[in-house]
Kinemage of the C-alpha trace (Angstrom):
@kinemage 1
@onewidth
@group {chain A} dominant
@subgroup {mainchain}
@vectorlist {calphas} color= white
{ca unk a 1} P -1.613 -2.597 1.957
{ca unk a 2} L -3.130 0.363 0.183
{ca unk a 3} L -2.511 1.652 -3.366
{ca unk a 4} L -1.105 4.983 -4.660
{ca unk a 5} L -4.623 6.499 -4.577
{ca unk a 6} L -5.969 4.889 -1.189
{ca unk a 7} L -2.490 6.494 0.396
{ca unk a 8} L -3.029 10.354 -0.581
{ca unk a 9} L -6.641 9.988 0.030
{ca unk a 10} L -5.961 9.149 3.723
{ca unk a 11} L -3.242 11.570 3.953
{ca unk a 12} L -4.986 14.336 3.531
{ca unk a 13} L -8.133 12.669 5.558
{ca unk a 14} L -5.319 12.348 8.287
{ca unk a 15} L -4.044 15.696 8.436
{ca unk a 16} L -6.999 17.331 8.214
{ca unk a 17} L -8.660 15.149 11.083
{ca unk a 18} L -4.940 13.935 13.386
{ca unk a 19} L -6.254 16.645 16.115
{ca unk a 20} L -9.890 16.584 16.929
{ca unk a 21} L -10.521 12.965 15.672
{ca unk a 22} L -13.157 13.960 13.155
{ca unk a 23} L -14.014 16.509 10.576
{ca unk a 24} L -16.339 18.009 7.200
{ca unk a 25} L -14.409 17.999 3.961
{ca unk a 26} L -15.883 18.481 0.393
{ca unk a 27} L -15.099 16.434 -2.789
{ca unk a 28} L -13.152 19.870 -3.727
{ca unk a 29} L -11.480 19.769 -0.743
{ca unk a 30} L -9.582 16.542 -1.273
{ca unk a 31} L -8.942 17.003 -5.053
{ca unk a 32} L -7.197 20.125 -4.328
{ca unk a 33} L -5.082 18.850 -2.050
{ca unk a 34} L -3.930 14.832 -3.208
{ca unk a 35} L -0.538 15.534 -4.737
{ca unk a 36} L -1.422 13.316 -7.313
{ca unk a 37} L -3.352 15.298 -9.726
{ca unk a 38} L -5.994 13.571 -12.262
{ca unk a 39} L -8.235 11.813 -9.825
{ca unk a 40} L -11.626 12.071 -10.794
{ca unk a 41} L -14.358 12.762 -8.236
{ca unk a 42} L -15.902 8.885 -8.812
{ca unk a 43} L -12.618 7.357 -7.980
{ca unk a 44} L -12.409 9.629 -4.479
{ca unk a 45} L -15.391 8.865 -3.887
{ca unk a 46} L -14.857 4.539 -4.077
{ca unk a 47} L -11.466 5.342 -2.586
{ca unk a 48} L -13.426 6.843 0.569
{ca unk a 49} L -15.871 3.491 0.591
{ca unk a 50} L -13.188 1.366 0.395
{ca unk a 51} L -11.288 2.853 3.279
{ca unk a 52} L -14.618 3.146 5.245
{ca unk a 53} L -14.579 -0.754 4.694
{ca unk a 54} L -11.071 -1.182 6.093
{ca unk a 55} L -12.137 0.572 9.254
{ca unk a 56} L -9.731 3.225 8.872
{ca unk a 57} L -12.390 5.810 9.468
{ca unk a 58} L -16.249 6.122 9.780
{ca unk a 59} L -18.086 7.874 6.566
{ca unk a 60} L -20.998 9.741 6.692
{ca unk a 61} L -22.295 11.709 3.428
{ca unk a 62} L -24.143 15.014 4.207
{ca unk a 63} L -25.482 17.376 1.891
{ca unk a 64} L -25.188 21.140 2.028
{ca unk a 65} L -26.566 23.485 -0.212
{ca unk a 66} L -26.455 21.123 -2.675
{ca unk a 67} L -23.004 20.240 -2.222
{ca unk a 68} L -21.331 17.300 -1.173
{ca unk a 69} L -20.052 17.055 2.214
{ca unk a 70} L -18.509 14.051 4.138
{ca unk a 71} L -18.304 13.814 7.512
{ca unk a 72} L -14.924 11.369 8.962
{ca unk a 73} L -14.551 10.186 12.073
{ca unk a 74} L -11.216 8.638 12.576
{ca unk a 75} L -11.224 4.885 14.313
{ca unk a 76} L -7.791 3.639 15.251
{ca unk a 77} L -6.780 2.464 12.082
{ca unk a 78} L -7.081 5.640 10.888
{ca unk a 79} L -4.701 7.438 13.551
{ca unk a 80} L -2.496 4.553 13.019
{ca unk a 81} L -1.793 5.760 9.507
{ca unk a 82} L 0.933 7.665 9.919
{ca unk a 83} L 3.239 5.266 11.858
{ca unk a 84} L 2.171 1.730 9.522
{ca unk a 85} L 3.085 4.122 6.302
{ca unk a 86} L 6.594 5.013 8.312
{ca unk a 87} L 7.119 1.486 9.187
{ca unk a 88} L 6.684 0.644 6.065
{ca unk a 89} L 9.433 2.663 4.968
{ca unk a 90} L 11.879 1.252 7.752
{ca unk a 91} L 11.334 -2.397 6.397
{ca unk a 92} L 11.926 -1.171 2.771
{ca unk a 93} L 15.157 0.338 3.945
{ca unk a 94} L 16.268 -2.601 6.424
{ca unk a 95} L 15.280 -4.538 3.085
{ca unk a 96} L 17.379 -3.099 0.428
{ca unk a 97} L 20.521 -2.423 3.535
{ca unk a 98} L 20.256 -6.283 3.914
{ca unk a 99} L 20.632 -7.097 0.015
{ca unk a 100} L 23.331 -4.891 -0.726
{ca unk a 101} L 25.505 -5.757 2.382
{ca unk a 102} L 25.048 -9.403 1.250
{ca unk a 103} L 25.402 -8.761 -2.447
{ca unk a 104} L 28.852 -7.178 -1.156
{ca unk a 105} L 29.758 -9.949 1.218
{ca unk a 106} L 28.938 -12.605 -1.673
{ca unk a 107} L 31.189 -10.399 -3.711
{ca unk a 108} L 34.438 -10.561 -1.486
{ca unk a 109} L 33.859 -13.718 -0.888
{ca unk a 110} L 33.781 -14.618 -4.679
{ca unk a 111} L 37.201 -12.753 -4.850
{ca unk a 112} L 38.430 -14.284 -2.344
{ca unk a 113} L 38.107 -17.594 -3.572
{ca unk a 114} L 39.237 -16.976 -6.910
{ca unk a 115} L 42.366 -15.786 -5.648
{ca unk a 116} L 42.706 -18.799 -3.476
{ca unk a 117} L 42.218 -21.302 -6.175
């Protein structure tokens, strides 16, 4: 399961590779567009190693007039993103349905008794 940080990092890696399967973004690039703001360029950075070691895409680190480029190639972890994070959500949902429809049933049930004896 990733982190806060780990999760915006790939989104935007996602959306700005989902078509062609690959693609050059800058350091700049990213910060500007993780909704989080505050991420420094050394915690991007590990965040993009880390996720290279998960084998959610493949990293390569190019340099262009003296800038910073990375190059991404998504693997299928990577294009997977999108429906494990939406899963996710489904099973947080089915979660909290199931506790309050037994927190309700436990409820009349409680009443029920109590009115019985």
């Amino acid at each position: 399961m990733l982190n806060k940080t780990e999760k915006s990092v790939m989104w935007v890696v996602y959306e700005r590779c989902k078509n062609k399967g690959s693609c050059l973004i800058s350091l700049e690039e990213i910060q500007a567009q993780i909704k989080k703001r505050g991420i420094k360029e050394n915690k991007i950075k590990s965040t993009l190693k880390s996720l290279e070691l998960d084998s959610y895409f493949d990293l390569i680190t190019c340099d262009k007039n003296g800038k910073e480029i990375f190059c991404i190639n998504l693997l299928s972890k990577g294009y997977a993103f999108k429906r494990e994070t939406e899963q996710q959500k489904r099973t947080l949902i089915y979660k909290i349905l199931i506790a309050a429809v037994t927190g309700f049933i436990t409820f009349f049930v409680g009443r029920l008794l109590f009115y019985l004896f």
